[in-house]
C-alpha positions in Angstrom: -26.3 4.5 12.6 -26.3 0.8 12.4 -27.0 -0.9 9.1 -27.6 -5.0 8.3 -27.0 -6.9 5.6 -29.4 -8.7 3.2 -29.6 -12.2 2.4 -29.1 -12.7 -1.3 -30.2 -10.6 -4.1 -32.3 -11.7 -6.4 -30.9 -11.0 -10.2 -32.5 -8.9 -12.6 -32.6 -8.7 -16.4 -30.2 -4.8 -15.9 -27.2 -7.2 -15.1 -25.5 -5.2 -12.0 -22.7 -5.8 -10.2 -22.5 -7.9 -7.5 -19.7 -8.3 -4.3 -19.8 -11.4 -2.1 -18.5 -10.9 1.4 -17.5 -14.6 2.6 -15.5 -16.5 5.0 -15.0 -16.3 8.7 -18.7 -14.2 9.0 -21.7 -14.4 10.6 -23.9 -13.0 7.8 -22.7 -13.7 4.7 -24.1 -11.8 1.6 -24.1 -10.4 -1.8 -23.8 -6.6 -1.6 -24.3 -4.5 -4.5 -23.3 -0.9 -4.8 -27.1 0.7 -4.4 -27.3 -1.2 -1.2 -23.6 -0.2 -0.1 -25.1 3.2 -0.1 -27.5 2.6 2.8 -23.6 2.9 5.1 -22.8 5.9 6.0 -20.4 7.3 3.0 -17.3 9.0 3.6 -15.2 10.6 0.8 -11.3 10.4 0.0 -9.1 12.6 -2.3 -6.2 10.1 -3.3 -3.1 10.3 -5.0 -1.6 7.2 -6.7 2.1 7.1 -7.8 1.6 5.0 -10.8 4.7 3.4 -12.2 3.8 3.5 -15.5 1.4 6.9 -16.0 3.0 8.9 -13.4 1.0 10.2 -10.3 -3.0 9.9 -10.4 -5.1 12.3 -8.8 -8.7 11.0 -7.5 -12.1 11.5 -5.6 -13.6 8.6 -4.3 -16.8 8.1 -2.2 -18.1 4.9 -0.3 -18.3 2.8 2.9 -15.6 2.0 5.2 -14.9 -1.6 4.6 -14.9 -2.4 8.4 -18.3 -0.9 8.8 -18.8 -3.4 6.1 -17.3 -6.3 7.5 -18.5 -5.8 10.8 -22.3 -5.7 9.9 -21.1 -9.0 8.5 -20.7 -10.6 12.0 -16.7 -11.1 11.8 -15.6 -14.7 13.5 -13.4 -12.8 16.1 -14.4 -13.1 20.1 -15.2 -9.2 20.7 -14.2 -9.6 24.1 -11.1 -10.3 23.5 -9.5 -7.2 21.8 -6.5 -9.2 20.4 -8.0 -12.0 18.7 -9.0 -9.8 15.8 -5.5 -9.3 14.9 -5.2 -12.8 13.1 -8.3 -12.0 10.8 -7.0 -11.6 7.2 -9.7 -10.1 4.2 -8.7 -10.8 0.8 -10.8 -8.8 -1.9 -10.9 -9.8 -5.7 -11.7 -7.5 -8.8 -13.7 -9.0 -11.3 -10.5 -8.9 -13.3 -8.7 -11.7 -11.2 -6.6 -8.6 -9.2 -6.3 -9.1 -5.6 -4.8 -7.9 -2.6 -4.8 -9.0 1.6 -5.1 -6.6 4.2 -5.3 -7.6 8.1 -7.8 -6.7 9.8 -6.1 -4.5 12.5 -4.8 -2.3 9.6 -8.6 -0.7 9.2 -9.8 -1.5 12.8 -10.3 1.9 14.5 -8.4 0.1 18.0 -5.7 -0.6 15.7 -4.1 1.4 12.9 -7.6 2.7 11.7 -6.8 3.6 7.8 -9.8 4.8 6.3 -10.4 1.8 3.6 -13.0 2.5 1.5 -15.2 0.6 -0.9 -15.2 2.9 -3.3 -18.8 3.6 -5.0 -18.0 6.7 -6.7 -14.9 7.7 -8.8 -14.2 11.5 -9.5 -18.2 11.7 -9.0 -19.0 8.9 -11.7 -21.2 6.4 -10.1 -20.1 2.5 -10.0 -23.2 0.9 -10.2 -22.5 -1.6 -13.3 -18.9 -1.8 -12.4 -18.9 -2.4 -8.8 -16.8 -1.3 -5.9 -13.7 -0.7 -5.5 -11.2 -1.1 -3.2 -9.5 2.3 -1.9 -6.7 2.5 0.4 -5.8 6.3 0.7 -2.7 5.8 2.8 -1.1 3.9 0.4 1.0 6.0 -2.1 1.0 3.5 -4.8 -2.5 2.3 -6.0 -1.1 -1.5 -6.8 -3.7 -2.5 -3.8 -6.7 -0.5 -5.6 -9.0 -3.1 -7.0 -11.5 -2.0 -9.6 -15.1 -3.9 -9.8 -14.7 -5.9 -6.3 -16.8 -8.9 -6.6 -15.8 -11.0 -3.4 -14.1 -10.2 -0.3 -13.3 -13.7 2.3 -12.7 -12.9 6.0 -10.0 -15.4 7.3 -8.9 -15.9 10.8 -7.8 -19.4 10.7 -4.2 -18.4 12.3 -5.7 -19.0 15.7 -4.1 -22.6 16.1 -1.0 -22.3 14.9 1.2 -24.2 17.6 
């Protein structure tokens, strides 16, 4: 199933929330979580070892960020398998949290980790707060952003001499 992306959205008086995919794309846009649900949604049960609160149990459903991303029109040659590996994304929580993940850590041709953009939390919908960023393979949850509201697609390691 192949989705696209929208140009931007138009805003509303019901203020909701709102993710800007940027950077080193195609087709950049604003995103919000109603039209994340037009991807195909997958589901993760995650455990977070929480240094302060102990170990967190959770259900989370969304997109795969690649399947994201990639709708986006990523700056990498697609002919040339390698070149993808010097594309960093860097996602921001409306809080001012962020984290970087490469791209070949959620590529299927590479390590292929199920990120999610999480638009449900234990079945509560995320509408108002946005998406957030879920990374089931990582045992602590310091890389979980809450309300996502920009994630920048970098590969501009390609000249370094």
């Amino acid at each position: 199933m192949s989705q696209s992306l929208t140009g931007p959205v138009t805003e509303t008086a019901d203020p909701v929330a709102q993710l800007s995919l940027g950077g080193d794309l195609a087709r950049p846009a604003r995103l919000t979580v109603a039209e994340l649900r037009e991807w195909p949604q997958h589901h993760a049960e995650v455990d977070f070892e929480c240094a302060t609160s102990g170990v967190q149990h959770h259900r989370f459903a969304g997109p795969l960020l690649h399947d994201v991303l990639t709708a986006a029109g990523p700056g990498f040659d697609p002919v040339r398998r390698k070149d993808r590996l010097r594309f960093l994304v860097a996602v921001r929580g409306a809080d001012g949290h962020h984290a970087v993940l490469s791209w070949a850590e959620m590529d299927p041709d590479f390590a292929g980790a199920p990120v999610l953009l999480g638009l449900t939390l234990d079945d509560v919908p995320l509408d108002r707060a946005g998406p957030q960023l879920v990374l089931p393979q990582d045992r602590c949850g310091a890389r979980h952003i809450s309300g996502i509201n920009a994630i920048r697609v970098d590969g501009g390691y390609a000249s370094w001499a």
